[in-house]
C-alpha positions as CSV (number, residue, x, y, z in Angstrom):
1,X,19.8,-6.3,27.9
2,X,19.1,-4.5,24.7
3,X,17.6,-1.0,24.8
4,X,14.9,-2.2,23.0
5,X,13.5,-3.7,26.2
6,X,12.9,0.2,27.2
7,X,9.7,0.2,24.9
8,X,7.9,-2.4,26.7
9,X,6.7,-0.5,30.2
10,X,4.7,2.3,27.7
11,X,2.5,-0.7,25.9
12,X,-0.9,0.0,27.2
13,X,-0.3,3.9,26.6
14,X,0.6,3.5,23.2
15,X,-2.2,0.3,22.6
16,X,-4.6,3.7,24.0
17,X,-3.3,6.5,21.5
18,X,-3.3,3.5,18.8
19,X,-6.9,3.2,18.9
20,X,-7.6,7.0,18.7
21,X,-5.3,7.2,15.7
22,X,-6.8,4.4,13.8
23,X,-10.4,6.4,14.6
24,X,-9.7,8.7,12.1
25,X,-10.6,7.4,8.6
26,X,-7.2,9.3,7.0
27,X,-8.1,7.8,3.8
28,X,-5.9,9.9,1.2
29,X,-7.4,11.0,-1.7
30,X,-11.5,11.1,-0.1
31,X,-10.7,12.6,3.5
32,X,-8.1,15.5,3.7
33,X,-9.5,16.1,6.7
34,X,-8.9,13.3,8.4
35,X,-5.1,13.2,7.4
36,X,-5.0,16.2,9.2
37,X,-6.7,15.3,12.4
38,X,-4.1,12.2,12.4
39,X,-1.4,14.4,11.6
40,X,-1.6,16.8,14.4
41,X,-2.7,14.2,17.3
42,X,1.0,12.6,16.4
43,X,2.1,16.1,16.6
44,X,0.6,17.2,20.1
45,X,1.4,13.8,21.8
46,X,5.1,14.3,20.8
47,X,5.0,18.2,22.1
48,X,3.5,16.7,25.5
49,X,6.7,14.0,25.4
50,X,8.7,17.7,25.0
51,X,9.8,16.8,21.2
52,X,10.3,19.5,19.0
53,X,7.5,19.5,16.2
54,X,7.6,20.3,12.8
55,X,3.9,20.8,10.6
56,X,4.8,20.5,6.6
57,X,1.4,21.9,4.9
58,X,-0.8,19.7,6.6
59,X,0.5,17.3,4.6
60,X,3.8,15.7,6.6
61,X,5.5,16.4,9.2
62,X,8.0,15.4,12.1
63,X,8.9,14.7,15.6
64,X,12.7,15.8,16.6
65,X,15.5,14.8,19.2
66,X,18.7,16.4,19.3
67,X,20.7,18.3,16.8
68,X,23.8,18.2,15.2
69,X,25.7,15.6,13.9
70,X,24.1,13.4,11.1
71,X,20.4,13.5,10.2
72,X,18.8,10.1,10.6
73,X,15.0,9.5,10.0
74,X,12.1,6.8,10.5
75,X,9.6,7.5,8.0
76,X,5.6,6.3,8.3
77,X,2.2,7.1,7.1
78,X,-0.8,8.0,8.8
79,X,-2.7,7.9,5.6
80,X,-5.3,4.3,4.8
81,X,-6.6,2.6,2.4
82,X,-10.4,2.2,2.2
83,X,-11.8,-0.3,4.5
84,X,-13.7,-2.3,1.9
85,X,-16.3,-5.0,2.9
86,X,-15.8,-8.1,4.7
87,X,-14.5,-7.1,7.8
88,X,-15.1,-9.4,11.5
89,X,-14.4,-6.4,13.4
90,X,-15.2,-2.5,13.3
91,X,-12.5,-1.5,10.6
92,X,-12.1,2.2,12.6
93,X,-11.3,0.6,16.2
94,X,-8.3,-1.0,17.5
95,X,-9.9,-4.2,18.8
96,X,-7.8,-7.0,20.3
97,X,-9.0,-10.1,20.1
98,X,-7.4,-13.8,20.3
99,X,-4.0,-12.2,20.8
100,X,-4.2,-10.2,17.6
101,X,-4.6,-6.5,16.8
102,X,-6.7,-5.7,14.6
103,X,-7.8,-2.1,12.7
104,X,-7.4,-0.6,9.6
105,X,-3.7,0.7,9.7
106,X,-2.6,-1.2,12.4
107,X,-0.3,-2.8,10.3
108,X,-0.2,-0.1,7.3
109,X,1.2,1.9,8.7
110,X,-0.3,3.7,11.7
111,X,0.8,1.2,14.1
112,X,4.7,1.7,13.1
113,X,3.8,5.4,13.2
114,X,2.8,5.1,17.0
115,X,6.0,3.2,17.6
116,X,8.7,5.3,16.1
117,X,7.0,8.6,18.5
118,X,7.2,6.2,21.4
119,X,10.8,5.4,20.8
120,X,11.8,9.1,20.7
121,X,9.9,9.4,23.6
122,X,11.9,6.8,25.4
123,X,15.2,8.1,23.9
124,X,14.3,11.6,25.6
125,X,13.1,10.1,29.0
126,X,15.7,7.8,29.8
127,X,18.6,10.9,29.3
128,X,20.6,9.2,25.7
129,X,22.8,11.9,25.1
130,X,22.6,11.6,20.5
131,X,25.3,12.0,18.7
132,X,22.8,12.8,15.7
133,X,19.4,14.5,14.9
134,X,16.6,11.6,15.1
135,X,13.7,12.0,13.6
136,X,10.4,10.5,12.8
137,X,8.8,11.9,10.0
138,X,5.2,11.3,9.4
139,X,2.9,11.1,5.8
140,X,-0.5,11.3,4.9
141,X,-0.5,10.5,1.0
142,X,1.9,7.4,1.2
143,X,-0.9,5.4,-0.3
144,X,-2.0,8.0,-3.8
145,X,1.5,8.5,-4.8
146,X,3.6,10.4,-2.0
147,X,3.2,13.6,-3.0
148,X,3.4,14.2,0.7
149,X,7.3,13.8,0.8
150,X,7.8,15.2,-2.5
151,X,6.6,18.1,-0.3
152,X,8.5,17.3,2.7
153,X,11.8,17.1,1.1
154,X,11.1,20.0,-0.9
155,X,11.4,22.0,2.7
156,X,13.0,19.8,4.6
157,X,16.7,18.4,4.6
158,X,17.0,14.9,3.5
159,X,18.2,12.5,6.4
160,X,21.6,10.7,5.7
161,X,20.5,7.2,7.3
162,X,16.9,6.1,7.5
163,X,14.1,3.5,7.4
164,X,10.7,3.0,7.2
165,X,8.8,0.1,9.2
166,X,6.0,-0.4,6.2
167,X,6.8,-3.9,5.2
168,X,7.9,-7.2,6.6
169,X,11.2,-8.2,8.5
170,X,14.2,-8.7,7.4
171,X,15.5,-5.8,5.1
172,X,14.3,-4.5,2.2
173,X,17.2,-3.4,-0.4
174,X,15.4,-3.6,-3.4
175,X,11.8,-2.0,-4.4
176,X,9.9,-2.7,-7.8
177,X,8.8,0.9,-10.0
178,X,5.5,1.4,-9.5
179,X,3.5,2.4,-12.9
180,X,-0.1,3.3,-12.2
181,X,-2.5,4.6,-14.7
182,X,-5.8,5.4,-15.8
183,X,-7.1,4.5,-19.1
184,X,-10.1,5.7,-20.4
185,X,-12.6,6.2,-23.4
186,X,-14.2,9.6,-24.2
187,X,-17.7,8.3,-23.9
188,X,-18.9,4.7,-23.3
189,X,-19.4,2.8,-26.7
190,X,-21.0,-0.2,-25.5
191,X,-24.3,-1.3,-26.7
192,X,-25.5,-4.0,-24.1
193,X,-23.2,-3.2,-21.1
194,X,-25.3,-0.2,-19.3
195,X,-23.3,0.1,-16.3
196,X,-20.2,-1.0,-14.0
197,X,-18.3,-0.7,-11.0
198,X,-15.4,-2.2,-9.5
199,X,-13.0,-0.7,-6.6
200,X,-12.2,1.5,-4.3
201,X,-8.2,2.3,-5.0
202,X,-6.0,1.6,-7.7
203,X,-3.5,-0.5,-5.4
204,X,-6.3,-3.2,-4.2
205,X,-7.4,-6.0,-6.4
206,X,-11.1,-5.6,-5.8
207,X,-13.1,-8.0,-4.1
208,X,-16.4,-7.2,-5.4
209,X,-17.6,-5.8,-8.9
210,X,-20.9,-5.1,-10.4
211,X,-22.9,-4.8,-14.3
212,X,-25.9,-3.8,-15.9
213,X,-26.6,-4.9,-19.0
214,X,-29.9,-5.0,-21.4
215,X,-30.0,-8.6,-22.8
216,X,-32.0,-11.1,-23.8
217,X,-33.9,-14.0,-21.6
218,X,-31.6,-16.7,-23.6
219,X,-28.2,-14.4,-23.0
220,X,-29.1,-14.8,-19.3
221,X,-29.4,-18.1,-19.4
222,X,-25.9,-18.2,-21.2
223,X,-24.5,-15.9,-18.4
224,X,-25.6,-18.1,-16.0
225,X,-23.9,-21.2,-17.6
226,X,-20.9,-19.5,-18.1
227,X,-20.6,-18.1,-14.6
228,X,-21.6,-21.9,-13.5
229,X,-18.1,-23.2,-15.3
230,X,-16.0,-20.4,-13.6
231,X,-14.5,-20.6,-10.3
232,X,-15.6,-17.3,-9.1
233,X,-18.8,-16.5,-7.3
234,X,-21.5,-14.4,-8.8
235,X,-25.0,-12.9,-8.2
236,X,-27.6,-12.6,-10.8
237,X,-30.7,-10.0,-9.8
238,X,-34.1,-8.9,-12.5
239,X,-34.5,-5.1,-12.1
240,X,-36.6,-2.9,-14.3
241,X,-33.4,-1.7,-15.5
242,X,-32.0,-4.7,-16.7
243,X,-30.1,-7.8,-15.7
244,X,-27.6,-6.9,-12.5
245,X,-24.9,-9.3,-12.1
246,X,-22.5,-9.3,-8.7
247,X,-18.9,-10.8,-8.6
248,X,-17.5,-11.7,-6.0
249,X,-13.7,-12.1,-5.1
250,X,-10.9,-11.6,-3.0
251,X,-9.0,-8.2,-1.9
252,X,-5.4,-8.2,-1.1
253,X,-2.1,-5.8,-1.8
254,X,-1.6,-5.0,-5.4
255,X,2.0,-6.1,-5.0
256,X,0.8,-9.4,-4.6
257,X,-2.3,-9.8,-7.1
258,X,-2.1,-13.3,-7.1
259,X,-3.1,-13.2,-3.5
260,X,-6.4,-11.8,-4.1
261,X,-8.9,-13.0,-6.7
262,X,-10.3,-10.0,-8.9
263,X,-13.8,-9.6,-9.0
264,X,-13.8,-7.0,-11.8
265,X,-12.0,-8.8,-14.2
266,X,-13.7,-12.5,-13.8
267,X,-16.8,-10.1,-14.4
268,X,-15.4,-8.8,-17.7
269,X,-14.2,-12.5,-18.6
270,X,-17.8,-13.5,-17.7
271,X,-19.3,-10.9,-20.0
272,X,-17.0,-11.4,-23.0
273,X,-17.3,-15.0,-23.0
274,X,-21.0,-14.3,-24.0
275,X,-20.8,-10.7,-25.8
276,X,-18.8,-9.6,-28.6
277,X,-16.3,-6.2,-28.1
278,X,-18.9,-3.9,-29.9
279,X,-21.7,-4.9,-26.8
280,X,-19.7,-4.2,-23.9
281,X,-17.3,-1.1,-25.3
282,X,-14.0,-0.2,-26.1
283,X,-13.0,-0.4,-22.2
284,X,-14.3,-3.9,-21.7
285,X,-12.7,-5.1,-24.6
286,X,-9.0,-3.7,-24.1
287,X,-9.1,-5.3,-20.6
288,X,-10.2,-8.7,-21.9
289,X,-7.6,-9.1,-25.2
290,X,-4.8,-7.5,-22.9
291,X,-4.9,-8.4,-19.8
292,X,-8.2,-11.0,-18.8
293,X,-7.2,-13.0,-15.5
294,X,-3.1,-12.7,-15.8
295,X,-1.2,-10.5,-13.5
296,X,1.8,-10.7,-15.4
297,X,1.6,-8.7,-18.4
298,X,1.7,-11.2,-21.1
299,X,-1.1,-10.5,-23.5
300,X,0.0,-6.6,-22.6
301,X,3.2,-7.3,-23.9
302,X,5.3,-6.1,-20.7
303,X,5.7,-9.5,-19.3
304,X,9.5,-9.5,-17.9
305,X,11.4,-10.3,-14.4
306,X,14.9,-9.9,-13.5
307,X,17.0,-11.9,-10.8
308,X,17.3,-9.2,-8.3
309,X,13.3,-8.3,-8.0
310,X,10.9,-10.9,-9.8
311,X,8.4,-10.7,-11.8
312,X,6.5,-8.1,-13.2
313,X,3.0,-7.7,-11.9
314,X,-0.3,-5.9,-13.1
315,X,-3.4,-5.4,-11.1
316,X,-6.4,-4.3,-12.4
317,X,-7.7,-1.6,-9.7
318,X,-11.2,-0.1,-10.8
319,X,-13.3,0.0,-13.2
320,X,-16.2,2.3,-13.7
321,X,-18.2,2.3,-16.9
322,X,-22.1,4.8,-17.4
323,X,-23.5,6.3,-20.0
324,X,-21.3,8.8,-20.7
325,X,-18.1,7.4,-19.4
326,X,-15.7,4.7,-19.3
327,X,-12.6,4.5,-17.3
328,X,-10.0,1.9,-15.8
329,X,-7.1,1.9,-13.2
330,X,-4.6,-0.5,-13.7
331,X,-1.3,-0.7,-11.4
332,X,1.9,-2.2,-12.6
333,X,5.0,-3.1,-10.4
334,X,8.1,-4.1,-12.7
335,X,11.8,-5.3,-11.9
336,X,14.4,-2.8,-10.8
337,X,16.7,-3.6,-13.9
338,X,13.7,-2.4,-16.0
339,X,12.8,0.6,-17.7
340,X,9.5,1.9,-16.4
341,X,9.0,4.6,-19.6
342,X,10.0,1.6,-22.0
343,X,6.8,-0.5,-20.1
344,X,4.5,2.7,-20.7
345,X,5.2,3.5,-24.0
346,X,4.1,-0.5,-24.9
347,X,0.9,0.0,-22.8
348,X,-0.2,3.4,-24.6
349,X,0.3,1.9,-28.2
350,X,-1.7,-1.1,-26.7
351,X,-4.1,1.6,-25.8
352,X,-4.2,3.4,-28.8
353,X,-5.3,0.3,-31.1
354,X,-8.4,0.5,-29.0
355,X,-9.0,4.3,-29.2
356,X,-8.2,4.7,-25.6
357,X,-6.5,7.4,-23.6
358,X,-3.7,6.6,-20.8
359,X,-3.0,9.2,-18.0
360,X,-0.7,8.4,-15.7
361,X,-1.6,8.9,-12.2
362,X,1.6,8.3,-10.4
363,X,5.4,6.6,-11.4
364,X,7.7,5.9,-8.2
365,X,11.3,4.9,-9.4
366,X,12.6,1.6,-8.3
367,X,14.8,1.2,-5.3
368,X,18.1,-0.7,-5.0
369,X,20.6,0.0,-2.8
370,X,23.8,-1.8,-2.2
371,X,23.8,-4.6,0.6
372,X,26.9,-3.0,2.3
373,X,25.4,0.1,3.1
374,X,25.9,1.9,6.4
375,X,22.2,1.6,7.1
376,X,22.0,-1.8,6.3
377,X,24.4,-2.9,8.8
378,X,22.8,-0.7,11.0
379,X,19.5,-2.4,10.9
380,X,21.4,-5.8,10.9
381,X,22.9,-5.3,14.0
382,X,19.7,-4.2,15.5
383,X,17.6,-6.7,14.7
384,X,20.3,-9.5,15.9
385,X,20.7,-8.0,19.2
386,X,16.3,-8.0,19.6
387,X,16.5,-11.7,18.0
388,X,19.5,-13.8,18.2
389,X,19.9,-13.9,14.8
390,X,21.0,-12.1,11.3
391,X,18.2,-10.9,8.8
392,X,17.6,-11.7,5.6
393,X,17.8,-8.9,2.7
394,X,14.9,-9.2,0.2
395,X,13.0,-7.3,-2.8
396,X,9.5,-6.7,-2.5
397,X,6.6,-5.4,-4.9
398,X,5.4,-3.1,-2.4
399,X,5.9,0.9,-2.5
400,X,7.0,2.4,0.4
401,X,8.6,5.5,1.5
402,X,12.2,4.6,1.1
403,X,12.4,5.0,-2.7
404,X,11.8,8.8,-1.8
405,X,15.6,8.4,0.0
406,X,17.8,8.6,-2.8
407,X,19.3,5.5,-1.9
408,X,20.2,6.3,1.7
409,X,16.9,4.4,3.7
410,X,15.5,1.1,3.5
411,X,12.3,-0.6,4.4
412,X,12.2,-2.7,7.5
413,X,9.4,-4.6,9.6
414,X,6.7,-4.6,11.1
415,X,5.8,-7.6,10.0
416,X,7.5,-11.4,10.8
417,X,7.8,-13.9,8.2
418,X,5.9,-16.3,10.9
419,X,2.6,-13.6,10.8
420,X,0.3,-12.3,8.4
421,X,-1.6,-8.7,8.2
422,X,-4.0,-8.9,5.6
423,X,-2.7,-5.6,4.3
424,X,-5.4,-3.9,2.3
425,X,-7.6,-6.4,2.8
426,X,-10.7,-7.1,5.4
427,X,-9.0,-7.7,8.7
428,X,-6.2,-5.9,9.0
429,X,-4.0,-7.0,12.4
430,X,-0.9,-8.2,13.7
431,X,-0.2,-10.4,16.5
432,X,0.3,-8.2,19.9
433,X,3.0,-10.1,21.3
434,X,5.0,-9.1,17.6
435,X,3.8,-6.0,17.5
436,X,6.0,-5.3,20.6
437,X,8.6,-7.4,19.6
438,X,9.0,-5.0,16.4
439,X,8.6,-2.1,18.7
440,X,11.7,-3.5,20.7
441,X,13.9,-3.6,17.1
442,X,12.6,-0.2,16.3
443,X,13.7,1.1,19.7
444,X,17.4,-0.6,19.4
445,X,17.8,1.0,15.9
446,X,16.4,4.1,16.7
447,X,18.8,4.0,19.9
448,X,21.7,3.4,17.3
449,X,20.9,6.0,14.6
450,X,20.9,8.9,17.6
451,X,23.7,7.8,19.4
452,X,26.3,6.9,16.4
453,X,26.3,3.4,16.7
454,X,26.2,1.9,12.9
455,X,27.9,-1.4,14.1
């Protein structure tokens, strides 16, 4: 029997503090707050399992058994993105239903988060003796940019072996660069476009969008064909302040834009295709002529993939235009052979033809680290003593905290290739009976990183 199996008699306790952690809306970037409230109830439960704690600025921090030997480390967040609209269940409540669990976080990443404390907790109460330090280390800005382990490792010692359950099963060796920025105008130029708003995070393609704009009774009737020929869904509504127009679309991961349908950016396609760049402003127009519906960068001029990660991507995040102001996210994921600077330095002259400003809000480094690494073997072993059978090694478009590792930590689980999460979408869950099964590979791994066992 694997030691896994050792994770399984403390289900309904966990299932009980996972519900209490997903209660608090850590949203980084809006609720400080409640990062910290989800930070120190992982704390306290793993003082009451007798596991040394460790609070890092109330921004990270870790759970501890043993010392000496090599430091090894599983790495989550506690931090959420917004819930967003849509959702069957109440987005702040762990709620099984149909054999699914579903919350926001209970997939990214809180739900890994409980996991890893429980398997220290099972380490400590069935007497392991380690040969190594075992950590789990726990975030609350994983989702703005990770400035919560540039802290960490800024104080803390960087672990020699480690992994972070924030993605899908089997291992993750190779991690695009993440490029997000804001681009903006110093005051809204537009003439007919009054008003709009689109999304709630930079890393979402945004599922619902909305405009203002003074126009005449035969442009609305143009809208309204136009928006008649497209495949997106929209909303037309008479106020006294002018003609209000609602897209709808489809949320999902930024890493996967194609996924989701954007309901910004059909809006600004809707627009243009009846009003000329000088109506809707200098913002409207740059994302029409250089990016419209693609999410590969073509018209941008950064379109590029290599064999190793794929395609580039670029996702469109928010939008938010008023009288004064007008200002657009835009998040970009490129290939690991690529240079991230080069990809900027395209998008600002881009930007500059239009009179725009870019700021960049956050630039994570790709990962790639070699397939016969000791962790990597590690994790392989793990996972084929839980399953039967070897894991597959794979890139992904996703950011997660092992490209903060310098090459020593890889991403690996939660999520099956057989199951779906609806990651930073409405609905967030994972089936139950997976959910343990993950928490059984994290337990055998976890049992092999304390005890020396990398075979």
């Amino acid at each position: 029997m694997s030691f896994g199996k050792n994770i399984l008699k403390y289900k309904d306790e966990m299932l009980k503090d996972l519900n209490t952690l997903i209660s608090f809306q850590s949203i980084s970037g809006e609720h400080q707050d409640e990062c910290e409230k989800a930070l120190n109830f992982m704390l306290e439960k793993a003082e009451e399992f007798g596991l040394e704690t460790k609070n890092i600025e109330n921004i990270a921090g870790h759970a501890q058994l043993g010392e000496g030997g090599d430091l090894c480390g599983v790495l989550t967040h506690l931090d959420v993105v917004p819930a967003g609209n849509n959702w069957d269940t109440i987005p702040f409540e762990l709620t099984r239903k149909d054999g699914r669990l579903y919350g926001r976080g209970v997939a990214d990443d809180k739900g890994s988060a409980l996991v890893a404390l429980y398997c220290l907790r099972a380490l400590k109460e069935a007497g392991v003796t380690g040969k190594n330090t075992l950590r789990a280390i726990f975030g609350t800005d994983e989702e703005k940019g990770m400035k919560d382990m540039d802290v960490y490792f800024s104080n803390e010692k960087m672990p020699s072996y480690s992994f972070t359950p924030d993605s899908e099963y089997g291992i993750c060796r190779s991690e695009k660069g993440i490029l997000q920025i804001e681009i903006y105008a110093d005051t809204h130029t537009g003439t007919t476009l009054n008003e709009f708003h689109a999304g709630k995070a930079v890393n979402i393609v945004p599922d619902t969008a909305y405009a203002m704009v003074d126009c005449s009774e035969n442009d609305d009737h143009q809208l309204v064909r136009f928006a008649d020929a497209m495949e997106n869904r929209f909303e037309f509504h008479y106020t006294i302040d002018g003609l209000m127009i609602i897209s709808h679309g489809k949320a999902s991961h930024a890493c996967e834009p194609k996924k989701g349908v954007n309901a910004a950016m059909a809006l600004v396609e809707l627009l243009a295709s009846n009003f000329n760049y000088e109506q809707l402003g200098s913002i409207c127009s740059f994302l029409n002529s250089c990016i419209g519906l693609e999410n590969n960068g073509n018209s941008l001029g950064i379109k590029m993939r290599d064999s190793v990660s794929g395609e580039l991507t670029v996702n469109v995040g928010t939008i938010h235009i008023g009288d004064t102001y007008a200002t657009a996210t835009i998040d970009v994921r490129y290939p690991v052979t690529m240079d991230g600077n080069a990809i900027l330095y395209r998008i600002k002259k881009r930007a500059k033809n239009e009179n725009l400003n870019v700021k960049v809000l956050s630039h994570l480094k790709p990962l790639n680290i070699d397939e016969d690494a000791p962790i990597i073997s590690l994790l392989s072993a793990s996972y084929k003593e839980v399953m039967g059978e070897e894991p597959d090694l794979y890139s992904t478009g996703g950011g997660t905290y092992a490209r903060m590792l310098d090459n020593k930590g890889v991403a690996f689980g939660p999520l099956f290739k057989d199951d779906y999460s609806n990651m930073h979408n409405a609905n967030e869950s994972l089936d139950e009976e997976k959910f343990m099964k993950h928490a059984e590979i994290c337990l055998e791994a976890m049992y092999r990183m304390f005890t020396g066992n990398f075979e």
